[in-house]
DSSP file (Angstrom, degrees, kcal/mol; ACC not computed):
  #  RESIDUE AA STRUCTURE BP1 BP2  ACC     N-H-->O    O-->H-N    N-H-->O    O-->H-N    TCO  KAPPA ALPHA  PHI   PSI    X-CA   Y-CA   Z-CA
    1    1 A X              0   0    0      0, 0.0     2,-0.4     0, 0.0     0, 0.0   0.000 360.0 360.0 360.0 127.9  -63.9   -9.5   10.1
    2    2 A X        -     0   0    0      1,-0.0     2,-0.3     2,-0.0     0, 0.0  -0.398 360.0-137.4 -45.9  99.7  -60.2   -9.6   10.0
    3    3 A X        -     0   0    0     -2,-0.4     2,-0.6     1,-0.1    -1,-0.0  -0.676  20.1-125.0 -90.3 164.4  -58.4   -9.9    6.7
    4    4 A X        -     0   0    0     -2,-0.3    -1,-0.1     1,-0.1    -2,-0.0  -0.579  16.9-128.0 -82.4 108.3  -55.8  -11.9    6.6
    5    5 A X        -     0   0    0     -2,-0.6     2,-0.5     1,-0.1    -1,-0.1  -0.288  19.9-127.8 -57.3 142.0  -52.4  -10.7    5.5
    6    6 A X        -     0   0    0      2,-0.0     2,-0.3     0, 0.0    -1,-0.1  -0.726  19.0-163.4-104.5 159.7  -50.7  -12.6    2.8
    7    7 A X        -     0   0    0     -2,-0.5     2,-0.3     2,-0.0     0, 0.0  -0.883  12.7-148.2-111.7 147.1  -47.2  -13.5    3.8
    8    8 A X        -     0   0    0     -2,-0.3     2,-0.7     2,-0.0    -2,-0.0  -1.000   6.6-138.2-126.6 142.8  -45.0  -14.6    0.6
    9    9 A X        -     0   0    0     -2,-0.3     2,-0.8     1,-0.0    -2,-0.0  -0.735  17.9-165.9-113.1 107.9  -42.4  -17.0    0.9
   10   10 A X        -     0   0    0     -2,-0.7     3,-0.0     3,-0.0    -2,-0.0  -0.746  19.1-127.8-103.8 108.3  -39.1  -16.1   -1.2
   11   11 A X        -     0   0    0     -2,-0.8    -1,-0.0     1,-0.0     0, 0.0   0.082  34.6-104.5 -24.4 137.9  -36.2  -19.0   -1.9
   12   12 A X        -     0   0    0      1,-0.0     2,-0.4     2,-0.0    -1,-0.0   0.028  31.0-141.5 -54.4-175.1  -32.8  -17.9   -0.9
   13   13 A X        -     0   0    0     -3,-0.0     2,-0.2     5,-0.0     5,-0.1  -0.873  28.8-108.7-153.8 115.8  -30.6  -16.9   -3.9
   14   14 A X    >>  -     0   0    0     -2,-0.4     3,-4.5     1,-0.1     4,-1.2  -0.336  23.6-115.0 -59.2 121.5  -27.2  -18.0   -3.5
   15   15 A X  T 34 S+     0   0    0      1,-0.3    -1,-0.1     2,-0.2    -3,-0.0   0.668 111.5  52.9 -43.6 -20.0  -24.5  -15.2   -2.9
   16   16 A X  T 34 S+     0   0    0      1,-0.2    -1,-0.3     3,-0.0    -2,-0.1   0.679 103.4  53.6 -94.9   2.2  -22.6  -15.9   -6.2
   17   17 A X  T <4 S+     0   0    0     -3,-4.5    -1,-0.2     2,-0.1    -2,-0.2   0.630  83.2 122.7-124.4 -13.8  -25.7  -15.6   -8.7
   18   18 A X  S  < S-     0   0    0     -4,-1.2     2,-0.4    -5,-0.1    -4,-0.0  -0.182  71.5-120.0 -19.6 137.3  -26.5  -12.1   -7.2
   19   19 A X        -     0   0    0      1,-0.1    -1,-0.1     4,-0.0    -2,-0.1  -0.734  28.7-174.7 -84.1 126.9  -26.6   -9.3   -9.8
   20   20 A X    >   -     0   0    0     -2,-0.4     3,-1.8     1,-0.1    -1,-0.1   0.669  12.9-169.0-107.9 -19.8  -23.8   -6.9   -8.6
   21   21 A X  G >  S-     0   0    0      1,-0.2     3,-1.1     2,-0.2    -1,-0.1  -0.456  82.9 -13.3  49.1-159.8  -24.4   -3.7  -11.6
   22   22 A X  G >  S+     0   0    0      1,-0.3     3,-1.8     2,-0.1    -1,-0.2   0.302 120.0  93.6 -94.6 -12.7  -21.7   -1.4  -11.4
   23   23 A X  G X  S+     0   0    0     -3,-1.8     3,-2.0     1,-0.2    -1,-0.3   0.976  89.2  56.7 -35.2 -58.7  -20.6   -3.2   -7.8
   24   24 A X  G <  S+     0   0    0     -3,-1.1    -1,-0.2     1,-0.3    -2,-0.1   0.714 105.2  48.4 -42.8 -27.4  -18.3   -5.3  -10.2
   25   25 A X  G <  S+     0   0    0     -3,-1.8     2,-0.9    -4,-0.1    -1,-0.3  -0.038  88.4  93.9-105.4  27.6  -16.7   -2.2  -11.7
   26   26 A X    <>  -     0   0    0     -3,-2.0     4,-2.5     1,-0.2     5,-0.2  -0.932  60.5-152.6-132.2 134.5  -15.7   -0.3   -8.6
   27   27 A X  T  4 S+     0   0    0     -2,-0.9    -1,-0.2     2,-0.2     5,-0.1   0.751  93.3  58.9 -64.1 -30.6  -12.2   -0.8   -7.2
   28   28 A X  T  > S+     0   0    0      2,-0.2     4,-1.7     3,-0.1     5,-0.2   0.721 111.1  46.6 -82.9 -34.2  -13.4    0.1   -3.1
   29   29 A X  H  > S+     0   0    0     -6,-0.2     4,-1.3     1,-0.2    -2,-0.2   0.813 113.4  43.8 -94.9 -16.8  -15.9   -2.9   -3.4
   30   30 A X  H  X S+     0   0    0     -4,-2.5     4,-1.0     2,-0.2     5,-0.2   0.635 111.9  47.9-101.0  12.8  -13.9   -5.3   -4.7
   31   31 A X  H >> S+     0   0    0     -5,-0.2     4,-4.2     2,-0.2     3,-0.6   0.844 117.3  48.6 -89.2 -52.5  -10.7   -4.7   -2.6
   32   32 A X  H 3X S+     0   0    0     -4,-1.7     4,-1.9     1,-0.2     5,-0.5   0.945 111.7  53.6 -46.5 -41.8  -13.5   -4.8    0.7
   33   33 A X  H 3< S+     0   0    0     -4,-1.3    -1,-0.2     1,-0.2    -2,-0.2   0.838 115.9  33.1 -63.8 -39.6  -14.8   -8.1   -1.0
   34   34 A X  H <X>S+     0   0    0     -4,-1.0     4,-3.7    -3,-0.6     5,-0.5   0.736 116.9  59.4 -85.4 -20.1  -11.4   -9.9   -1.2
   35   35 A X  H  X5S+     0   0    0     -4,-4.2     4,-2.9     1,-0.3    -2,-0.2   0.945 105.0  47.7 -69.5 -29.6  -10.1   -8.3    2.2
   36   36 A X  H  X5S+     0   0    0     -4,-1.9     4,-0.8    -5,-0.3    -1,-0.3   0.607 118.4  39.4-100.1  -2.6  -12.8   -9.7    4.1
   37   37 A X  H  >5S+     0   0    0     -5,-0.5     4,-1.9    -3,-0.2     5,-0.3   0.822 119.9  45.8 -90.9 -47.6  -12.4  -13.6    2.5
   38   38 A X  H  X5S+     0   0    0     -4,-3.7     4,-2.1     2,-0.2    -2,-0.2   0.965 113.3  51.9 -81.2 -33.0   -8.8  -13.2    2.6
   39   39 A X  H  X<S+     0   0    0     -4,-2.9     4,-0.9    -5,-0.5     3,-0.4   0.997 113.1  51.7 -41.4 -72.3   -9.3  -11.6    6.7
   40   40 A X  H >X S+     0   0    0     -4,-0.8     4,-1.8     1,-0.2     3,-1.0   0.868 108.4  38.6 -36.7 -59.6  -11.3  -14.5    7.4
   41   41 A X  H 3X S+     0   0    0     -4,-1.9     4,-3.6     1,-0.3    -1,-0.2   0.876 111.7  62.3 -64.9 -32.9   -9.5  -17.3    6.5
   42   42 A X  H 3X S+     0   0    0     -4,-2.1     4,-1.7    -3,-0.4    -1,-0.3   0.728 104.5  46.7 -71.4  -9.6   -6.5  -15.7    7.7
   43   43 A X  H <X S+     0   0    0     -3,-1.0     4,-2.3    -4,-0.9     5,-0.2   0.859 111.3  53.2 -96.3 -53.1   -8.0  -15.5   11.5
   44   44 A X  H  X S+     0   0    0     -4,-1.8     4,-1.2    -5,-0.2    -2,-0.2   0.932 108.5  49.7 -45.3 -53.8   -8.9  -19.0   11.2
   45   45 A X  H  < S+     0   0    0     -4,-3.6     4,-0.3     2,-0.2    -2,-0.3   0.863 126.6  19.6 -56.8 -39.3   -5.5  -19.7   10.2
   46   46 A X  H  X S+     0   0    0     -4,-1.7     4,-0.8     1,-0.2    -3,-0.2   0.570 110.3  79.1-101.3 -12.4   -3.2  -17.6   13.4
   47   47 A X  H >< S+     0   0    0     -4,-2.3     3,-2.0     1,-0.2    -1,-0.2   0.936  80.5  58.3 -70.0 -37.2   -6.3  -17.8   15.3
   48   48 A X  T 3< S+     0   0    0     -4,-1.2    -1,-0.2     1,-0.3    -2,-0.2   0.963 108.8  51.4 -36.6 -43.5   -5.4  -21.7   16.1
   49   49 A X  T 34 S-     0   0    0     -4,-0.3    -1,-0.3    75,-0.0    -2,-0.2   0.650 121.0-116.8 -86.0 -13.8   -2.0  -19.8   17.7
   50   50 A X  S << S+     0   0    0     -3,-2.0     2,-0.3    -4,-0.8    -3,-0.1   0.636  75.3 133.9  78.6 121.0   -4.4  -17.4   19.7
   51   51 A X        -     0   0    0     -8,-0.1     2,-0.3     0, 0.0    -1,-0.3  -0.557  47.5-149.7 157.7 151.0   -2.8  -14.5   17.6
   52   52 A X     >  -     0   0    0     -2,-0.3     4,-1.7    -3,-0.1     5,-0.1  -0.823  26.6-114.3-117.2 162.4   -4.9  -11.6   15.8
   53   53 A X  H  > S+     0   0    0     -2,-0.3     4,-0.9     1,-0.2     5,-0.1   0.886 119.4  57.2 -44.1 -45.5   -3.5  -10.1   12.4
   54   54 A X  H >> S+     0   0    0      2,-0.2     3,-1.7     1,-0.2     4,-1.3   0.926 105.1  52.6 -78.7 -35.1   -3.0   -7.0   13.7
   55   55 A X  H 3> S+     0   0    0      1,-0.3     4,-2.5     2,-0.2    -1,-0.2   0.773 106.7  56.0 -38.2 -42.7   -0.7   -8.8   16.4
   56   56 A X  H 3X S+     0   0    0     -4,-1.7     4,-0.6     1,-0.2    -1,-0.3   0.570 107.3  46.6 -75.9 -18.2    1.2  -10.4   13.7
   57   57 A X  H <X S+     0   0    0     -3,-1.7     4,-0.7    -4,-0.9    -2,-0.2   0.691 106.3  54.0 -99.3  -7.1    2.0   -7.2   12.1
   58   58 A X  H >X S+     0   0    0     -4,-1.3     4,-1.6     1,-0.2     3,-0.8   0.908 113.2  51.5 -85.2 -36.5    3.2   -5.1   15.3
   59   59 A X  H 3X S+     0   0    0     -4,-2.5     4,-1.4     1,-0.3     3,-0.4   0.886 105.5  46.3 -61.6 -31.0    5.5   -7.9   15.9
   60   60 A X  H 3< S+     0   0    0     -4,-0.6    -1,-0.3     1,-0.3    -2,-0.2   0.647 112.0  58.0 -92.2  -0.8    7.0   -8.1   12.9
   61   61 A X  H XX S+     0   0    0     -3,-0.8     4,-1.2    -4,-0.7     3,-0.9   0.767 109.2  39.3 -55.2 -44.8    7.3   -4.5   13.0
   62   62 A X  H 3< S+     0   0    0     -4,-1.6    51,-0.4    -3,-0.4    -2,-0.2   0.717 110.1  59.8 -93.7 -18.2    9.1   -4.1   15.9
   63   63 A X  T 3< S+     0   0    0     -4,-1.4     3,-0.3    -5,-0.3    -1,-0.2   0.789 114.1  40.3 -47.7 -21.2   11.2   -7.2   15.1
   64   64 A X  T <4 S+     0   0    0     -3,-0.9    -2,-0.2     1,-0.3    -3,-0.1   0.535 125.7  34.7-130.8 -25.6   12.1   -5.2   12.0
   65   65 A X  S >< S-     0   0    0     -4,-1.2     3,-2.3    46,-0.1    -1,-0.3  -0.644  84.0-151.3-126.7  85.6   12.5   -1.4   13.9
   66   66 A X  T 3  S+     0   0    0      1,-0.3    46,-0.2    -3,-0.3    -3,-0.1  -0.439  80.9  19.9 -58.8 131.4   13.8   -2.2   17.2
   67   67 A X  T 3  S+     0   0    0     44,-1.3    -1,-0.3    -2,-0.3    45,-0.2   0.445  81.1 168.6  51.6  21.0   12.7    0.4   19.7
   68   68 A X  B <   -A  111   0A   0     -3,-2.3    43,-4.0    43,-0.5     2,-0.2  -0.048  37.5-124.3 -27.8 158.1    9.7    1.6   17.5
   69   69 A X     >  -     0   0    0     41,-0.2     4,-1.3     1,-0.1    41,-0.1  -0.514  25.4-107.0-110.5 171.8    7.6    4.0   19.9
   70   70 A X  H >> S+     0   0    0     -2,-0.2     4,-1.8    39,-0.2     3,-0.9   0.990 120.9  60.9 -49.0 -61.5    3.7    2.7   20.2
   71   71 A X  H 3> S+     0   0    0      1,-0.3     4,-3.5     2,-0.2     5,-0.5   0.762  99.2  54.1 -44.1 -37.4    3.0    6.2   17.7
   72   72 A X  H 3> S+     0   0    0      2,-0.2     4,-3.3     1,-0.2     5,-0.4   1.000 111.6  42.9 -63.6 -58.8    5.1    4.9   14.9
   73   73 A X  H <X S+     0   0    0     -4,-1.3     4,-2.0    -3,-0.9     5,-0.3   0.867 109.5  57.7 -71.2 -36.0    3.1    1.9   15.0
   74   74 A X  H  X>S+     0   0    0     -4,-1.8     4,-2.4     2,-0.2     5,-1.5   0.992 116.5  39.9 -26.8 -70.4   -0.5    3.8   15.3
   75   75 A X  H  <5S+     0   0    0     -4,-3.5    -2,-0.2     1,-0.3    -3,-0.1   0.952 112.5  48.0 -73.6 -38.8    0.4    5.5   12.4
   76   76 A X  H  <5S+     0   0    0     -4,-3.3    -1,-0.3    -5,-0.5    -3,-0.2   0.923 116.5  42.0 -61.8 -34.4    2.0    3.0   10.1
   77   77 A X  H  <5S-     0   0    0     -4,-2.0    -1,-0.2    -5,-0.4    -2,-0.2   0.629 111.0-118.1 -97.1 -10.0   -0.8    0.1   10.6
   78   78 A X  T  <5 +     0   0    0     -4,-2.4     2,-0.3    -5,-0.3    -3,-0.2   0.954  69.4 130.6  83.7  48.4   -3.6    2.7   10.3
   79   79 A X      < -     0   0    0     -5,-1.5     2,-0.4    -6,-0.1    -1,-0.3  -1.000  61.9 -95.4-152.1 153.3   -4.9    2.0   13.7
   80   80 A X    >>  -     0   0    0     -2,-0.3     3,-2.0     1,-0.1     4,-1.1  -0.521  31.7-122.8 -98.8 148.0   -5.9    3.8   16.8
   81   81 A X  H 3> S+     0   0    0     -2,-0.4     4,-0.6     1,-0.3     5,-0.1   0.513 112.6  52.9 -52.5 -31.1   -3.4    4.1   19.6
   82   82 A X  H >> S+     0   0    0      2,-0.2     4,-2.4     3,-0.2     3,-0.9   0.838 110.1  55.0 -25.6 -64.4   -5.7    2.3   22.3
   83   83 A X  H <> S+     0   0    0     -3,-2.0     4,-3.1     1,-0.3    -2,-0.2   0.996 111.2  42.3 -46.1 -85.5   -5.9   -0.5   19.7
   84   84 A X  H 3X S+     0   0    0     -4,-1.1     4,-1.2     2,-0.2    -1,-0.3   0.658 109.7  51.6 -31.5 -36.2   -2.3   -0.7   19.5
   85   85 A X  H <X S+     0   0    0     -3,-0.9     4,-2.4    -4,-0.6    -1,-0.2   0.751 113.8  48.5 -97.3 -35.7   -1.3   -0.5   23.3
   86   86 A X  H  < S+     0   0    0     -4,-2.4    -2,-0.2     1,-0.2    -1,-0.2   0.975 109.4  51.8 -79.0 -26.8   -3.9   -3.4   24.0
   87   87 A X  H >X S+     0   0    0     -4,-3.1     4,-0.8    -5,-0.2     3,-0.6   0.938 110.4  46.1 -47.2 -57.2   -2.4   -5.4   21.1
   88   88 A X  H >X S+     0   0    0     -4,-1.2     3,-1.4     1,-0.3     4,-1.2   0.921 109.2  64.9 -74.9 -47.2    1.6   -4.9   22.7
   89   89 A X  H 3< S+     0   0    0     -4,-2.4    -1,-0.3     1,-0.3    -2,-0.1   0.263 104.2  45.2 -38.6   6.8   -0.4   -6.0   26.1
   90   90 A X  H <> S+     0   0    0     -3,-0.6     4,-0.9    -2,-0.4    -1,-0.3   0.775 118.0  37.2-113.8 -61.4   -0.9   -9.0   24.5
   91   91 A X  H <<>S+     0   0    0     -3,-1.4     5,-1.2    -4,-0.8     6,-0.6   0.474 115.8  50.1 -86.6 -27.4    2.2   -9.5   23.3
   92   92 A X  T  <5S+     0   0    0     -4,-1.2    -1,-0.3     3,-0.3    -3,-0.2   0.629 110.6  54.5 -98.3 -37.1    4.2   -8.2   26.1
   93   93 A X  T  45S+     0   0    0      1,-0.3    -2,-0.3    -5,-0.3    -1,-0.2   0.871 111.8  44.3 -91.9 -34.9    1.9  -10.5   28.5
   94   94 A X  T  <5S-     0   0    0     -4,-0.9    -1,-0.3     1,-0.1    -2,-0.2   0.742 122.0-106.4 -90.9  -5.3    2.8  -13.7   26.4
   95   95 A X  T   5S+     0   0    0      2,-0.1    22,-0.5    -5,-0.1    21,-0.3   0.847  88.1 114.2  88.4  29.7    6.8  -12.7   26.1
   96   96 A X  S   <S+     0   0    0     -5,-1.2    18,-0.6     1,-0.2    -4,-0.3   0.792  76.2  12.2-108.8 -31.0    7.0  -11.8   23.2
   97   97 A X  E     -B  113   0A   0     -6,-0.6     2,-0.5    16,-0.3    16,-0.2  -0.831  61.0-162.9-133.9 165.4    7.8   -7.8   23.2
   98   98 A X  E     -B  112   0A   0     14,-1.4    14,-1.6    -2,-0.2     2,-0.3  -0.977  18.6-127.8-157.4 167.7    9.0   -5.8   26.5
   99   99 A X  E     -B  111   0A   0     -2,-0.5     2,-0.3    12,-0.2    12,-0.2  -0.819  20.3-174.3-129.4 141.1    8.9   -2.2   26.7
  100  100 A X  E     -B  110   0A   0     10,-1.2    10,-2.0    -2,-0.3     2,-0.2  -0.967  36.0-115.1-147.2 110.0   12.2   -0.1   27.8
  101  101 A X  E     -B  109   0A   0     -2,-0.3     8,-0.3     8,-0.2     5,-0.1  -0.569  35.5 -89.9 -75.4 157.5   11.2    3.9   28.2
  102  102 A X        -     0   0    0      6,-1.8    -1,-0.1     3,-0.6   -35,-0.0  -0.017  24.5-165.3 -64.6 120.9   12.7    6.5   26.0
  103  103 A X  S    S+     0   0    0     -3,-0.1     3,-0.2     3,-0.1    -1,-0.1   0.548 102.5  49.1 -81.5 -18.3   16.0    7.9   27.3
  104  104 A X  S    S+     0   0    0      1,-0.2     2,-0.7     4,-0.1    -1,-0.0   0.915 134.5   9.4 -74.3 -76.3   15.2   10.7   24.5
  105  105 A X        -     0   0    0      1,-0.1    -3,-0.6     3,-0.0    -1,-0.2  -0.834  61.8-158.2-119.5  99.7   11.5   11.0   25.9
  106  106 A X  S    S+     0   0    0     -2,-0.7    -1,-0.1     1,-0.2    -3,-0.1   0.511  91.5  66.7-108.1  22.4   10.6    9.4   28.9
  107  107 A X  S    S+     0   0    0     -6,-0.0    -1,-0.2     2,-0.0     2,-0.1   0.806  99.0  76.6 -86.2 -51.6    6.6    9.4   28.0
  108  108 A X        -     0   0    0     -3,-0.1    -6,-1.8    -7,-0.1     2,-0.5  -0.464  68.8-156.1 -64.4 146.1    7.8    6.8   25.1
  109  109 A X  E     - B   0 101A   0     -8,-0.3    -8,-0.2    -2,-0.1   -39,-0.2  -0.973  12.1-139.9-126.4 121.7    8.6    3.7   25.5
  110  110 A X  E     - B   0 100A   0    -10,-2.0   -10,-1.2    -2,-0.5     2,-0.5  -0.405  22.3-128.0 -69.0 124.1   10.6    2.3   23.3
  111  111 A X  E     -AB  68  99A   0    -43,-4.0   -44,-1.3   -46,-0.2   -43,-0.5  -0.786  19.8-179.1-119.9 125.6    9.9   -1.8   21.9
  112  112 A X  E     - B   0  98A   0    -14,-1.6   -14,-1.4    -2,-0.5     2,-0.8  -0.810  25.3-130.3-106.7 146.6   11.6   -4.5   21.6
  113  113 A X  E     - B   0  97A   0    -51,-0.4     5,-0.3    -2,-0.3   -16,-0.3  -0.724  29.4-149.1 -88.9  95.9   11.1   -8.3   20.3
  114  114 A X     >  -     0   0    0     -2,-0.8     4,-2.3   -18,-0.6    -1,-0.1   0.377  31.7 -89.0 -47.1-161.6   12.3  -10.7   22.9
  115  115 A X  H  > S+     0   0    0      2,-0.2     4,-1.5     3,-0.1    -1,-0.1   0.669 126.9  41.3 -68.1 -39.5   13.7  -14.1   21.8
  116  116 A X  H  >>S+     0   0    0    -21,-0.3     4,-2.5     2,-0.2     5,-0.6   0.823 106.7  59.4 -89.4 -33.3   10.9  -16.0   21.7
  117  117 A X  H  >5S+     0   0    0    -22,-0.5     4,-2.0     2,-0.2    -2,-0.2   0.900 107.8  49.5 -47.3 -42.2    8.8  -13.2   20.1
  118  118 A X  H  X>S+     0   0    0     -4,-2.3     4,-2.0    -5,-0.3     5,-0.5   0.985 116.0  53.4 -29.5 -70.6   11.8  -13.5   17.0
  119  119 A X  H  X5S+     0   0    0     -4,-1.5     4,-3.1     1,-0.3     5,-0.3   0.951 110.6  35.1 -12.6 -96.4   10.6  -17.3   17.6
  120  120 A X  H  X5S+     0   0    0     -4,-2.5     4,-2.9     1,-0.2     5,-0.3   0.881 114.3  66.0 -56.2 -40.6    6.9  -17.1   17.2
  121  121 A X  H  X<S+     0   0    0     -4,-2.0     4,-1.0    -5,-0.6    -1,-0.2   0.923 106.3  43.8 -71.5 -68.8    7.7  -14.1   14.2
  122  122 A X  H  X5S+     0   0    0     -4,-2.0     4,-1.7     2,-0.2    -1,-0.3   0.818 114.5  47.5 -44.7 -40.1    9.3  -16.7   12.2
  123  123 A X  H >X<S+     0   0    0     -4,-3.1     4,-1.6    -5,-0.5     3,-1.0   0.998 117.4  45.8 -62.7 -57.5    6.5  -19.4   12.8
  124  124 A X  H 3X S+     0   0    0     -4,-2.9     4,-1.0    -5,-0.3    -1,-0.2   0.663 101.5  54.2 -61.5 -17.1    4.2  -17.0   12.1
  125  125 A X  H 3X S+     0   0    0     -4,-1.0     4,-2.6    -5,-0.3    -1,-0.3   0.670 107.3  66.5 -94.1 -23.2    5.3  -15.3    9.1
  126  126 A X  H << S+     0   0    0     -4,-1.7    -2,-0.2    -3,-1.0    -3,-0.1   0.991 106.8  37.3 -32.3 -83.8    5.4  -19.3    7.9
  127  127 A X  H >X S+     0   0    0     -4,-1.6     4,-2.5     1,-0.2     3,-2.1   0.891 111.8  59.5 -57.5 -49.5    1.8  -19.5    8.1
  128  128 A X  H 3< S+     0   0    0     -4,-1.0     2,-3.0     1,-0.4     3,-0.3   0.800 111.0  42.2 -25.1 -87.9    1.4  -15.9    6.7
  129  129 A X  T 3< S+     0   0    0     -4,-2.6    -1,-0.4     1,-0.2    -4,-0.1  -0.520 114.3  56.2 -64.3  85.0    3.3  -16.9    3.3
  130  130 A X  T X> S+     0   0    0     -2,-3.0     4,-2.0    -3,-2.1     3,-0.9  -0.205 105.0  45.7 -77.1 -60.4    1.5  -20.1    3.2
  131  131 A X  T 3< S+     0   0    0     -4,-2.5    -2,-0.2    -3,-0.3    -3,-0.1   0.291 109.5  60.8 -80.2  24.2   -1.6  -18.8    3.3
  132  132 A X  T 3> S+     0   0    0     -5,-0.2     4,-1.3    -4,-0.2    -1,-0.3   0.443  93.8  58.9-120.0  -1.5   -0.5  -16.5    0.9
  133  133 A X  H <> S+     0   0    0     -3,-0.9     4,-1.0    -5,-0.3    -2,-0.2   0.564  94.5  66.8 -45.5 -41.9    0.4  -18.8   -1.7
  134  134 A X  H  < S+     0   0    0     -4,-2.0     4,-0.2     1,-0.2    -3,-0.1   0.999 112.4  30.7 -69.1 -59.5   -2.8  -20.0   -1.8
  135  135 A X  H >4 S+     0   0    0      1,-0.2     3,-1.2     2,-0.2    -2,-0.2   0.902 118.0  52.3 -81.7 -46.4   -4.1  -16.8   -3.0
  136  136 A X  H >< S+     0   0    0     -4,-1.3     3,-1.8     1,-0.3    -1,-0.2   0.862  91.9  89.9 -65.9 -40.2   -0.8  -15.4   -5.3
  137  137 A X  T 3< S+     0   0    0     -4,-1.0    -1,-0.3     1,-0.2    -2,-0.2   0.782  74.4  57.9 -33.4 -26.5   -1.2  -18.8   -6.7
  138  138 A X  T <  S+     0   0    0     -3,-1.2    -1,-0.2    -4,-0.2    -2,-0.2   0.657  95.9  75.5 -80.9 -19.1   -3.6  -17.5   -9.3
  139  139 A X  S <  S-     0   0    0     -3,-1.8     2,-0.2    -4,-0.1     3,-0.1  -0.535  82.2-116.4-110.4-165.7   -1.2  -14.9  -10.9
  140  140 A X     >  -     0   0    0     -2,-0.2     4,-1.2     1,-0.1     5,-0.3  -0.357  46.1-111.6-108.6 150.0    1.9  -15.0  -13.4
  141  141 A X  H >> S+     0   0    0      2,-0.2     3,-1.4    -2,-0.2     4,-0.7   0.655 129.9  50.1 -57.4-106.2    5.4  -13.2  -10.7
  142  142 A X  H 3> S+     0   0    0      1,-0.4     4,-1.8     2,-0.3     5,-0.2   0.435 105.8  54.0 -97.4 -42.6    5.0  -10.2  -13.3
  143  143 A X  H 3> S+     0   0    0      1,-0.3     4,-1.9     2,-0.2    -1,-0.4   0.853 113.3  41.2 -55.6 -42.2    1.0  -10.3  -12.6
  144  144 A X  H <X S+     0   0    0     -3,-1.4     4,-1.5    -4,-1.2    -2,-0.3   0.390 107.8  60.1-123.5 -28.3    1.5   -9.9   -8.8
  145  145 A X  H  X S+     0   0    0     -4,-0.7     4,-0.7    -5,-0.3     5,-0.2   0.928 109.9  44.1 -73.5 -51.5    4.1   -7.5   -9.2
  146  146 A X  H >X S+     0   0    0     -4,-1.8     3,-2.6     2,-0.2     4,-1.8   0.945 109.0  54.9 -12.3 -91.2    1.6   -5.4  -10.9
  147  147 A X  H 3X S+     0   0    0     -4,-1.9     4,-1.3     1,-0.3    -3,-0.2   0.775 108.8  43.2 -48.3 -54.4   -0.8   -5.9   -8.8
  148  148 A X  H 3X S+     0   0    0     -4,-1.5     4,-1.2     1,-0.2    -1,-0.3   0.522 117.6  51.3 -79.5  14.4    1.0   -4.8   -5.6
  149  149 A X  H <X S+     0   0    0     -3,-2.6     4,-1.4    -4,-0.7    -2,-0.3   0.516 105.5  50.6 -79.7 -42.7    2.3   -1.9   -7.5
  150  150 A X  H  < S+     0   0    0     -4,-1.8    -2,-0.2    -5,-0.2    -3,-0.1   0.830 114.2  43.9 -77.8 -28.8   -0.8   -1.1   -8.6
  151  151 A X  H  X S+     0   0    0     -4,-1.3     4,-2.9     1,-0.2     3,-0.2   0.895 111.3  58.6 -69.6 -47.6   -2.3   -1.2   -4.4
  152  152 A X  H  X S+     0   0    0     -4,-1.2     4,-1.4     1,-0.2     5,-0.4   0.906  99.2  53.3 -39.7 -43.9    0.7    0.6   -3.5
  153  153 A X  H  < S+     0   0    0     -4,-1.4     4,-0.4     2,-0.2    -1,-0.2   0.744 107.4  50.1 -56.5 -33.6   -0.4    3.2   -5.9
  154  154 A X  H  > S+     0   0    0     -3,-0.2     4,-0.8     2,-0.2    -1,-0.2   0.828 114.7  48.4 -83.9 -46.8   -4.1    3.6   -4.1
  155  155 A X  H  X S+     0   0    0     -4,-2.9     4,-1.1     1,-0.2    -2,-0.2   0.807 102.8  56.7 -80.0  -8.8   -2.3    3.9   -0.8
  156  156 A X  H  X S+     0   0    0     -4,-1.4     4,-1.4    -5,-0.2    -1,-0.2   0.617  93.1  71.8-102.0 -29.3    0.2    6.5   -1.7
  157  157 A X  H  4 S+     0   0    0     -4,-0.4    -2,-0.1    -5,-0.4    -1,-0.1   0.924 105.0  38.0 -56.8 -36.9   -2.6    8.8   -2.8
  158  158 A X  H  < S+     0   0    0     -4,-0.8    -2,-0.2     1,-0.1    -1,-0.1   0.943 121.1  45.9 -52.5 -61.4   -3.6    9.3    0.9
  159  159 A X  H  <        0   0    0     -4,-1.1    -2,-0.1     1,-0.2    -3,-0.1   0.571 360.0 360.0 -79.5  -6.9    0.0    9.4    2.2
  160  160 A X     <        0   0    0     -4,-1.4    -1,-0.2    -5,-0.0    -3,-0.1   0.796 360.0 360.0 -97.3 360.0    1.7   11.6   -0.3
């Protein structure tokens, strides 16, 4: 005769009434914890425009260094160079950036921000601070100066 396994049936527990223990006190899980709420919503938001984040920051990068190489922008967004060249394909394919090679280097090609891409950089950098309001809304200007003083400070430990 078979016995019968017993199966036990456990209620969900809703994500905020989780016990976190020392999760609460570590600085790496709660920057991943707001980056991926504040990632989300933000994809929802430029994602209407067909746009990714990372799109929205190589433009305004090259808006902001005209003729940046690809490499510059690899290194500065922390991203791999494949990543990057299909991101400017993107960008390049809507009008928005064009590519001129390197008269220095003629392996680089050097990037520039058309007209509209200025265009769409302003629209987008709208939505940006909007939907960063929403979140800076909770601190004091001297709290939020802090606070990105205080991120710089975590990233400059790598980079110095």
């Amino acid at each position: 005769m078979k016995k019968k396994s017993k199966t036990h049936t456990v209620a969900a527990t809703p994500a905020q009434t989780l016990k976190l223990g020392e999760l609460r006190n570590l600085v790496g899980y709660q920057l991943r914890r707001a980056h991926s709420h504040m990632r989300r919503d933000y994809l929802q938001t430029v994602g209407n425009l067909g746009f990714r984040p990372g799109q929205v920051s190589i433009l305004v990068l090259i808006i902001e260094n005209p003729g940046i190489f690809q490499i510059e922008l690899s290194r500065e967004l922390e991203i791999d160079k494949a990543t990057v060249v299909a991101l400017i394909d993107r960008l390049e394919k809507a009008g928005l950036v064009t590519r001129q090679r390197s008269t220095e280097d003629r392996r680089n090609q050097a990037l520039f921000a058309t007209r509209e891409g200025i265009k769409m950089a302003k629209t987008l950098l709208e939505i940006t601070e909007q939907h960063e309001a929403r979140y800076c809304a909770q601190f004091t200007a001297a709290e939020l100066k802090q606070f990105l003083e205080y991120l710089q400070r975590i990233y400059q430990l790598e980079n110095n």
